[in-house]
Rosetta silent file (secondary structure, phi, psi, omega in degrees, C-alpha in Angstrom):
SEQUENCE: XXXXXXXXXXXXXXXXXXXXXXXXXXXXXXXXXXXXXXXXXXXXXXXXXXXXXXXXXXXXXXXXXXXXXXXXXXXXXXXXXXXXXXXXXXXXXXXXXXXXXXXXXXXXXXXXXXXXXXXXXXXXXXXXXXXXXXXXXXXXXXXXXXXX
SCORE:     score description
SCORE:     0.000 S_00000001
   1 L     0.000  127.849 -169.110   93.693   68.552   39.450 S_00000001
   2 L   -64.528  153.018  148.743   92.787   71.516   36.928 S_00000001
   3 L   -43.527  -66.587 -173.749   91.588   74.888   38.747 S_00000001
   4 L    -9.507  -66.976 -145.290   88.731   74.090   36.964 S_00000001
   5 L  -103.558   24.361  174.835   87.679   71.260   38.880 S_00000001
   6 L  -113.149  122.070  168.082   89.050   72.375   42.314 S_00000001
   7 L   -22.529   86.599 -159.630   86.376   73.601   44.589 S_00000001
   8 H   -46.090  -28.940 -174.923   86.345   77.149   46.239 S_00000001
   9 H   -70.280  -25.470  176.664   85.566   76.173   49.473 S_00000001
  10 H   -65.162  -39.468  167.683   88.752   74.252   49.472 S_00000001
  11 H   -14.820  -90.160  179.385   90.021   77.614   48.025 S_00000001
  12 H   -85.300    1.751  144.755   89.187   79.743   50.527 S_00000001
  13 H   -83.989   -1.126  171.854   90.171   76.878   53.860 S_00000001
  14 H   -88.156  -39.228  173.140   93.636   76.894   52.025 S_00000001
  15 H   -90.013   -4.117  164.061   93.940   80.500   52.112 S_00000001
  16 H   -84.214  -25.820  177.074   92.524   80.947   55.551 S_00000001
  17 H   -40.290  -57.114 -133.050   95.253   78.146   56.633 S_00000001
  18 H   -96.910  -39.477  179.501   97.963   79.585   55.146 S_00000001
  19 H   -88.182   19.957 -169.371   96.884   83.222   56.917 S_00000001
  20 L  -122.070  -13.370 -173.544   95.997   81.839   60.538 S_00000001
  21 L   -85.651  -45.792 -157.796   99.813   79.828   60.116 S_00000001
  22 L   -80.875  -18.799 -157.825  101.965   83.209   59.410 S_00000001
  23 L  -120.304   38.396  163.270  100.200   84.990   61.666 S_00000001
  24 L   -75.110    6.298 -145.398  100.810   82.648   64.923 S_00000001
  25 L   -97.753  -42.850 -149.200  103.622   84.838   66.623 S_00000001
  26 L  -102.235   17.521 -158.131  101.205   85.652   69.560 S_00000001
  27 L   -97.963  120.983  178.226  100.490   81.793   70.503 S_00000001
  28 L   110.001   12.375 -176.505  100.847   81.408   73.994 S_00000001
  29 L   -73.417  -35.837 -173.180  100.059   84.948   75.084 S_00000001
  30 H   -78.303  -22.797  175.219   96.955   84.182   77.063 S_00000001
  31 H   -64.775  -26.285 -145.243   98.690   81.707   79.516 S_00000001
  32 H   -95.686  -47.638 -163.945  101.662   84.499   80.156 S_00000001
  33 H   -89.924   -5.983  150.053   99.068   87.227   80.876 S_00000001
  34 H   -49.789  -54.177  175.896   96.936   85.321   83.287 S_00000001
  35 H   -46.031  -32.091 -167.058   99.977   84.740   85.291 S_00000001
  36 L   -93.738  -16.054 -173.709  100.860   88.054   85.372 S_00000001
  37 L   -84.098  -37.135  177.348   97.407   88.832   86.053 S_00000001
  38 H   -73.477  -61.725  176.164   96.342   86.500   88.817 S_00000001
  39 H   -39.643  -12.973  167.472   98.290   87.913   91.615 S_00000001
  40 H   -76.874  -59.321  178.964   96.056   91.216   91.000 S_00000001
  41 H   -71.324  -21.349 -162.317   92.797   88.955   91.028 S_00000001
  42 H   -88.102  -58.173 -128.813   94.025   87.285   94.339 S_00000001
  43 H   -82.003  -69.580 -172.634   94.805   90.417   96.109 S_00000001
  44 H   -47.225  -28.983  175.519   91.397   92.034   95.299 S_00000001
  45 H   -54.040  -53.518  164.285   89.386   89.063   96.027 S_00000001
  46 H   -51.048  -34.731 -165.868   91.049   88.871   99.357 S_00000001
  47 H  -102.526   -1.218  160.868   90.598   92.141  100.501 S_00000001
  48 H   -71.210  -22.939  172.831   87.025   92.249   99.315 S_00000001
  49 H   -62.700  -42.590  177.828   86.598   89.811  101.394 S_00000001
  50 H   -76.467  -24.598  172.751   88.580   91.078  104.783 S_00000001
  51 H   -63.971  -65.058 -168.585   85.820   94.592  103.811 S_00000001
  52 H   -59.912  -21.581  176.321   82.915   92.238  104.415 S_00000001
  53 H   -70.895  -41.991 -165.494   84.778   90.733  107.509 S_00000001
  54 H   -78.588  -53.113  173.124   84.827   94.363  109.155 S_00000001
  55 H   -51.658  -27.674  170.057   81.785   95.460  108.194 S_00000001
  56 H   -66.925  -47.692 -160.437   80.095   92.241  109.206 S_00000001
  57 H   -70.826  -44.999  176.022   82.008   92.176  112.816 S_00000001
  58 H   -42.165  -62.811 -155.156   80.706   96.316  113.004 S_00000001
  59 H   -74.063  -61.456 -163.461   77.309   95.583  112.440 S_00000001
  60 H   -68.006  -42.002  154.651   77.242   92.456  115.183 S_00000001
  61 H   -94.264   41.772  157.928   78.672   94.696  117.579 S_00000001
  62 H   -90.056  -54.949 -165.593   76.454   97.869  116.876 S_00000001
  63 H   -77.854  -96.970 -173.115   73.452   95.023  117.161 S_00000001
  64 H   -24.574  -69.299  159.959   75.279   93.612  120.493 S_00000001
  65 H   -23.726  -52.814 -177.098   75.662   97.281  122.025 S_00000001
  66 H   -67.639  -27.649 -165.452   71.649   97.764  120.861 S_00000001
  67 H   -88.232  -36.416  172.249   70.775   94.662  122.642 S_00000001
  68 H   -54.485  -59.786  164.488   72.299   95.626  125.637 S_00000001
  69 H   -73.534  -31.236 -174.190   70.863   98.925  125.879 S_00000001
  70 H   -76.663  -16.884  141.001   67.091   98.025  125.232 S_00000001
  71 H   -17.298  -26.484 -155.336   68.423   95.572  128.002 S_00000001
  72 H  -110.428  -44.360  155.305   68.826   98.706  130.192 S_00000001
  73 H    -8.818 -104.028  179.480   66.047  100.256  129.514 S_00000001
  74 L   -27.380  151.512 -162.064   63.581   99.245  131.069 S_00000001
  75 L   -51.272  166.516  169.530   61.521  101.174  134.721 S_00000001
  76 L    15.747   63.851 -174.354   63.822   99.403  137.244 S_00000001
  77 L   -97.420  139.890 -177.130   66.193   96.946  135.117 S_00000001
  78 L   -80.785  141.302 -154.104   68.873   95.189  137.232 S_00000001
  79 L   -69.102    8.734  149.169   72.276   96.659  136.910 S_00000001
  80 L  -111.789   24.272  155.891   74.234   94.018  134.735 S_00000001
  81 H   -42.914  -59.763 -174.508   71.145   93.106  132.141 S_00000001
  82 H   -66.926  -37.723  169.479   72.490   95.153  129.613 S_00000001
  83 H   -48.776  -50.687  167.991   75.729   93.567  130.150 S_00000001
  84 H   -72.130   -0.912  179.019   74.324   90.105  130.085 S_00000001
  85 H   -88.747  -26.122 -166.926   72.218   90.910  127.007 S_00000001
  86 H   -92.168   -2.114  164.501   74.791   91.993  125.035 S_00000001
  87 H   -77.068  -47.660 -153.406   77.360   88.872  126.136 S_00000001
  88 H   -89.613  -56.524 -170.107   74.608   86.153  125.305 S_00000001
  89 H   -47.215  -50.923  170.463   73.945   88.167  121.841 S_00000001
  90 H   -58.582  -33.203  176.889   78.069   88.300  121.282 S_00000001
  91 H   -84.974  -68.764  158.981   78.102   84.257  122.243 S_00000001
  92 H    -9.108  -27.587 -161.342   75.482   83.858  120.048 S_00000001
  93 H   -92.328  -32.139 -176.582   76.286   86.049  117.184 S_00000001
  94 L   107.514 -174.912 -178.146   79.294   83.429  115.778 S_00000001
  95 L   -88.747   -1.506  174.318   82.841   84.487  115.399 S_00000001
  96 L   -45.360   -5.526 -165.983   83.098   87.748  113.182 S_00000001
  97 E  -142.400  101.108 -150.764   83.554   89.924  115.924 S_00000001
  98 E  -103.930  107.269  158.388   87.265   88.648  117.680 S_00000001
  99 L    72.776   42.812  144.615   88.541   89.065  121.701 S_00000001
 100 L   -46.394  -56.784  168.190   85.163   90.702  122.705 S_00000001
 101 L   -23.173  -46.085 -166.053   85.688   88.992  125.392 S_00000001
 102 L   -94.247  -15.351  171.215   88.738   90.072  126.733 S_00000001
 103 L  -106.476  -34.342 -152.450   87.427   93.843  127.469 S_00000001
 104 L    53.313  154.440  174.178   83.718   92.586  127.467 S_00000001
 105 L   -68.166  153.060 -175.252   80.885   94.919  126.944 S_00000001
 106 E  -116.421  113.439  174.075   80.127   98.077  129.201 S_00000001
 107 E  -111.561  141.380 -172.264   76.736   99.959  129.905 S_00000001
 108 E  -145.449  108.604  177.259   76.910  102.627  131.961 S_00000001
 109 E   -77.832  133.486 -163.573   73.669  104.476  133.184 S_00000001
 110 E  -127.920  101.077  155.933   74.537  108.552  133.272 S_00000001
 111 L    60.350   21.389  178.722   72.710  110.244  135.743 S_00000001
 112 L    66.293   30.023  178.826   69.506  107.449  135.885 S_00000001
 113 L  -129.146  -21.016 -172.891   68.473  109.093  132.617 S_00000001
 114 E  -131.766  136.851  167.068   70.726  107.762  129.772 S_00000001
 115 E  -133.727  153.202 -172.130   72.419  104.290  129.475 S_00000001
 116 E  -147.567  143.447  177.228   75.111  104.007  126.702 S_00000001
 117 E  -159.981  135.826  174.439   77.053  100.329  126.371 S_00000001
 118 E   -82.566  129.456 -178.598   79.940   99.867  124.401 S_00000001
 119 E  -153.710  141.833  169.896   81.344   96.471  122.775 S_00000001
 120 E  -111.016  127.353  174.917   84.988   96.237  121.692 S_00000001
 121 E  -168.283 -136.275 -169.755   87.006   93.702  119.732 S_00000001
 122 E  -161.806  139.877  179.361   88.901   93.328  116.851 S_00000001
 123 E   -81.715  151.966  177.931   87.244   92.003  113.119 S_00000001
 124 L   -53.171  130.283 -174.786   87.957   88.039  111.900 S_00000001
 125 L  -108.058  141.027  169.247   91.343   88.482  109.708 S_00000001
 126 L  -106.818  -39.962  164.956   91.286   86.395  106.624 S_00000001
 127 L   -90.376  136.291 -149.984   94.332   87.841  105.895 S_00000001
 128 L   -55.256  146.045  166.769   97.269   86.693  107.802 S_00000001
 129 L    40.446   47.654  153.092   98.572   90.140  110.349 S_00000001
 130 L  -122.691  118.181 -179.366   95.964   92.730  108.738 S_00000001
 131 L  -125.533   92.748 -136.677   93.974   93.645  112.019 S_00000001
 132 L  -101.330  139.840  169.719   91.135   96.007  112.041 S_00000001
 133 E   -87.686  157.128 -167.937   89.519   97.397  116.006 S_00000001
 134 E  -140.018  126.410 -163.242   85.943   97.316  116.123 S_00000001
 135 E  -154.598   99.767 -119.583   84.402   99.652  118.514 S_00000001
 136 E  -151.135  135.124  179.618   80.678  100.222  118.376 S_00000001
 137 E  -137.179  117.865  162.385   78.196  102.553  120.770 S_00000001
 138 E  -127.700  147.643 -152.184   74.841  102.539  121.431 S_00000001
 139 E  -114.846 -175.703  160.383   72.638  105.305  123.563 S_00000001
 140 L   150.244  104.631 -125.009   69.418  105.339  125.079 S_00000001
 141 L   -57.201  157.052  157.386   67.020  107.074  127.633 S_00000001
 142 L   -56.586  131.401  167.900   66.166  104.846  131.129 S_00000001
 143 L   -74.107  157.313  162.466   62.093  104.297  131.338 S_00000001
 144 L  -152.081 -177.235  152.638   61.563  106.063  134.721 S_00000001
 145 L   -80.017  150.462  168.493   58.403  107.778  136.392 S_00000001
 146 L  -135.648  178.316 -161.098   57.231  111.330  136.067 S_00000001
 147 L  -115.761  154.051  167.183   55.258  113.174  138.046 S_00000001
 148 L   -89.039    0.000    0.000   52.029  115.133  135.638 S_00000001
C-alpha cells in the first residue's frame, strides 16, 4: 500500500500506538499506591468516626444531666426525680454513652436554692482499647416561694 493511498487517521492511531507502548514504564502504579495509601484512609475514617462517638455520648449526657435538673426544679420536687429523670433518659437514650450505670447520675440540691446533677461514663469505642471519660454538668435554681 502506497503512502498515497494510506489514510491519516490510520497515520496518526499508529503513531499514537507506538507512543502510548514506549511510554508504559509506569503500568501498575495505581494499584501499588492505593496500597500504600489505604492504611492512611482506614485510620482517618476510623477516628472520624470514634470523634462522632464522643461527641455524640457528650451531648446525651449533657441532655441526661439537663433532664434531671428541670427534674429538680420544680416548688417541692421529691428528692430522687432528678435522679430518676435522668436514668429513664440514659435507658432511653441507646448505647453511646457506656457504664453510666455503674456510678449513676447525681443531683445534689445546694442550700434549697441550686440543684446541679452530674452523669458519668465512658464514650462507645469503635476502636478496640481507645477509651474516652465522659463527664457532663448541668446547674439550675430550685422554684421556691418568696415573700413580696
Amino acid at each position: 500500500m502506497s503512502r498515497a493511498t494510506y489514510p491519516r487517521w490510520r497515520r496518526a492511531v499508529t503513531a499514537t500506538r507506538r507512543r502510548l507502548a514506549g511510554g508504559d514504564r509506569e503500568r501498575g502504579a495505581n494499584p501499588v499506591e492505593l496500597a500504600v495509601m489505604m492504611p492512611l484512609i482506614l485510620v482517618l475514617l476510623f477516628a472520624s468516626v470514634q470523634v462522632a462517638a464522643v461527641f455524640l455520648a457528650r451531648s446525651t449526657a449533657l441532655n441526661a444531666a439537663q433532664s434531671g435538673v428541670n427534674a429538680q426544679r420544680p416548688y417541692q420536687a421529691g428528692n430522687g426525680a432528678g435522679v430518676a429523670s435522668a436514668t429513664q433518659f440514659l435507658q432511653a437514650a441507646g448505647g453511646w454513652l457506656v457504664g453510666w450505670d455503674t456510678t449513676g447520675p447525681t443531683c445534689v440540691i445546694i442550700d434549697g436554692v441550686e440543684v446541679t446533677c452530674t452523669v458519668s461514663g465512658r464514650s462507645l469505642s469503635v476502636v478496640p482499647g481507645v477509651d474516652f471519660a465522659v463527664n457532663q454538668t448541668a446547674h439550675g435554681t430550685v422554684e421556691r416561694l418568696t415573700q413580696p
